[in-house]
N, C-alpha and C positions, 0 to 999 in steps of 0.2 A: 357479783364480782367474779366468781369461778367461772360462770359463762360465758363472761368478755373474758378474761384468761382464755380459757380454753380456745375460742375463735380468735385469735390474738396468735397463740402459742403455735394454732394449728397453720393459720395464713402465713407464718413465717417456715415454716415448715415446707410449704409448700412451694414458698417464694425461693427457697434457698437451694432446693430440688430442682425446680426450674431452671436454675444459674448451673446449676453441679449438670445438668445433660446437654444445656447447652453449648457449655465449653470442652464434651467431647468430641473425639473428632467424630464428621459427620460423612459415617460410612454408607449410605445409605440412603435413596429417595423419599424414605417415609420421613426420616431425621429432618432432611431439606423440606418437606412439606410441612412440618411442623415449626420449625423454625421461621418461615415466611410465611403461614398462615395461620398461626395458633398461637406461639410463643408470648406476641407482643399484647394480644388481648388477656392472655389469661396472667401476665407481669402486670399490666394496665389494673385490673381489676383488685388483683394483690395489695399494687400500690396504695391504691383507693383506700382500703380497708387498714394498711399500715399507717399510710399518713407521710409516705417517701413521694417528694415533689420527682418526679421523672415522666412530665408532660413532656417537655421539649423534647429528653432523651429517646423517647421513646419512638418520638416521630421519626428523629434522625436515623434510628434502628429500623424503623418500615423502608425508610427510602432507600437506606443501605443494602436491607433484603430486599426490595425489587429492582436493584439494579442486576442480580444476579438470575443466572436466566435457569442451570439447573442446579442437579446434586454434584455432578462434579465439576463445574464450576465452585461451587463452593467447598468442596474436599481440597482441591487447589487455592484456595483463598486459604484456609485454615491450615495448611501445608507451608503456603510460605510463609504465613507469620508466624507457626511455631514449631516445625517438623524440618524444613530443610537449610541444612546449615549453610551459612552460618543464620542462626534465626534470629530475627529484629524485637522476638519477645518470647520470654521464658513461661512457659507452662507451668514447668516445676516449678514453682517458685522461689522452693529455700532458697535459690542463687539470690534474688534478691535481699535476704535476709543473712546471709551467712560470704558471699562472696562466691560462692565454689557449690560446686551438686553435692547434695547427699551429706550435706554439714551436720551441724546440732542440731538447729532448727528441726528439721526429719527426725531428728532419733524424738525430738520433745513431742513432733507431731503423734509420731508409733505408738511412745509409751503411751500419751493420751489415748488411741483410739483402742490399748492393749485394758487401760485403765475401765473402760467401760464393753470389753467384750465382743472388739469388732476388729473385724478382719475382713483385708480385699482380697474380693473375687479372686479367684485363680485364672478368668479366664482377661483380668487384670493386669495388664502386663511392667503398668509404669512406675514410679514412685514413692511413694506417700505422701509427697506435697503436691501432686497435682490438683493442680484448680478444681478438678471436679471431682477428686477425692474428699478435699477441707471442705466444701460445701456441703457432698452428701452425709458427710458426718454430722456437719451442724443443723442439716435438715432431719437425722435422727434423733438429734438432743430436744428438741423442739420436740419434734412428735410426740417425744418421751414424755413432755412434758405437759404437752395438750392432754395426754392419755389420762397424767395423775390427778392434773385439775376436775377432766371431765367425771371419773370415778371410772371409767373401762378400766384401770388397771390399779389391784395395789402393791407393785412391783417399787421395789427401792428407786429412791432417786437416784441417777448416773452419778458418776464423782466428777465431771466436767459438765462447766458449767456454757451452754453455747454461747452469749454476749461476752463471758471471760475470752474463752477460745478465739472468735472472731475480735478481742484487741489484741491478744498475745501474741498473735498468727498475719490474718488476714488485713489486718487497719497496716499493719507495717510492713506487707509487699504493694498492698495495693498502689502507692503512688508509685511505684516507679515501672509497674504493669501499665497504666495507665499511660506514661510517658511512653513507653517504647510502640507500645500499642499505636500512640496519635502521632511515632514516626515510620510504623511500617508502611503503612500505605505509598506513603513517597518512595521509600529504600527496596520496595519490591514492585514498585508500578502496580497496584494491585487496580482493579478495577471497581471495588465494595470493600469495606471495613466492616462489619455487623460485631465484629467482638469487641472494635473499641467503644460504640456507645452497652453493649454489655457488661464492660468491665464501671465505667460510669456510672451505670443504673446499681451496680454491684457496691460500688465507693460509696454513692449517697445510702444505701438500705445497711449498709454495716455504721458508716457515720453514726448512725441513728441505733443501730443494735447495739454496737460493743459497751459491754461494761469494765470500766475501769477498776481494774482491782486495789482494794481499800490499803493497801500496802504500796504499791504502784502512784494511791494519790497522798497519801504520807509524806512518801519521799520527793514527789513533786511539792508540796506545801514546804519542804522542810529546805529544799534546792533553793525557792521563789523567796524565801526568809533572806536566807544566806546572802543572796544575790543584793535582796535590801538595803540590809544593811552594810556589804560593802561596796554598795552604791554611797550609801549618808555618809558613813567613816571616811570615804577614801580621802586620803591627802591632808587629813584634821589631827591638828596632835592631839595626844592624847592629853587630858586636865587631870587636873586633883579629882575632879566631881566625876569622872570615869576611873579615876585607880580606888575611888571608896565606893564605888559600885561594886567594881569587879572585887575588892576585897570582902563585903558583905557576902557575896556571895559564892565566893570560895570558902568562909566561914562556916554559911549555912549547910557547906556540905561536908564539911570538917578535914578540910584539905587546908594544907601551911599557907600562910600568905608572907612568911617572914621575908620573901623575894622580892615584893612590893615596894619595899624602903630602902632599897637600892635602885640609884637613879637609872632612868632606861639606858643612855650612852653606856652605866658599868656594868650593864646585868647581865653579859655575855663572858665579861672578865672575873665577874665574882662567881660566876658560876662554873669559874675552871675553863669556860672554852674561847679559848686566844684564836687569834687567826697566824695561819702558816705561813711563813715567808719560803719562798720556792727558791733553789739557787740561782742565777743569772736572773732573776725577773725583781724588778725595783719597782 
């Protein structure tokens, strides 16, 4: 069991690394070479071994990179979708989450990254919600993790957990990265996309990662109730055999039901609260 953990913990690790260099910008011909010759097989083989269906994607990601002929050709491709304003899709992404740069969202990312001891490069110039900031972190959480399972390390476990972090974070920019992502191509005439089926293969491997926090499905279960039942209630008066419910159980919690025995039409007057008559209004 540790051993599949461990390969498991470490493949995500790796996969999540992949996505975090990817969506740097790509300064450089080695960058372009790896990204159209390397990228997609070693995402491909990831996939394999996680269980994230991104056959199709993937393909559509090769033909995307070979439409582009070099490295800047593609530094201008990743320029106009997220560098020159006005840009058709947001890097940072807190804007997606917060409406505006540099929101909450950012301070909740910090403290996280403050919370387990990590800090960007200095020769890091951008945000803390960039796309390939939240990745290489969650590609550290993982490592971390592989490490503990394998026994190389008996360092504490991190206080952030990466499936938490990739739903509290990344599940809730993703869609609307996605969207702006599968309108830049049109809005800047681009000639290749390669970061929209990136961000795709990105939405299907977190799909499948993030974990829902047990407070998060709580309140989900308790919303999904609510809803129920004032779906069944709606428009039904209330009976006798619902006021001796609702009395029993105001009983059992040792709260007055004396309210009860005043019919619903007076239970607004007997309890003192009359309605206003406004001057000039009949």
């Amino acid at each position: 069991m540790d051993a599949r953990n461990h390969q498991e913990l470490s493949a995500r690790a790796e996969f999540y690394l992949c996505m975090a260099r990817a969506f740097m910008t790509p300064r450089d011909d080695a960058m372009f070479q790896a990204m159209r010759d390397v990228l997609a097989d070693d995402l491909g083989e990831l996939a394999a071994q996680l269980g994230y269906d991104l056959e199709a994607v993937l393909a559509r990601y090769r033909a995307e990179m070979q439409r582009i002929p070099d490295a800047t050709a593609l530094l201008q491709i990743y320029s106009g979708i997220f560098l020159s304003p006005p840009v058709p899709a947001r890097i940072n992404v807190g804007t997606y989450l917060d409406g505006a740069m540099n929101g909450g969202s950012v301070k909740e990312m910090e403290e996280a990254y403050q919370l387990c001891g990590v800090q960007r490069d200095e020769g890091f110039r951008d945000l803390s919600d960039h796309v390939s900031v939240q990745l290489e972190f969650v590609a550290l959480l993982y490592a971390t993790q592989a490490r503990r399972f394998s026994g190389e390390s008996a360092e504490a476990p991190l206080p952030v957990d990466p499936g938490q972090f990739l739903q509290t974070f990344a599940r809730r920019w993703l869609g609307g990265f996605c969207a702006d992502l599968a309108q830049a191509t049109a809005e800047r005439e681009l000639e290749a996309n390669p970061y929209l089926p990136l961000a795709r293969m990105l939405k299907e491997a977190v799909a499948r990662d993030a974990v829902v926090l047990e407070v998060d499905a709580k309140a989900a279960q308790k919303q999904n109730a609510i809803a129920q039942a004032r779906a069944k209630y709606a428009g039904r008066e209330i009976t006798e055999e619902d006021i001796a419910i609702i009395k029993r159980k105001l009983e059992e919690r040792g709260l007055s039901t004396a309210h009860l025995s005043v019919p619903l039409e007076m239970r607004d007057t007997a309890m003192g609260l009359g309605k206003k008559s406004t001057p000039g209004l009949r």
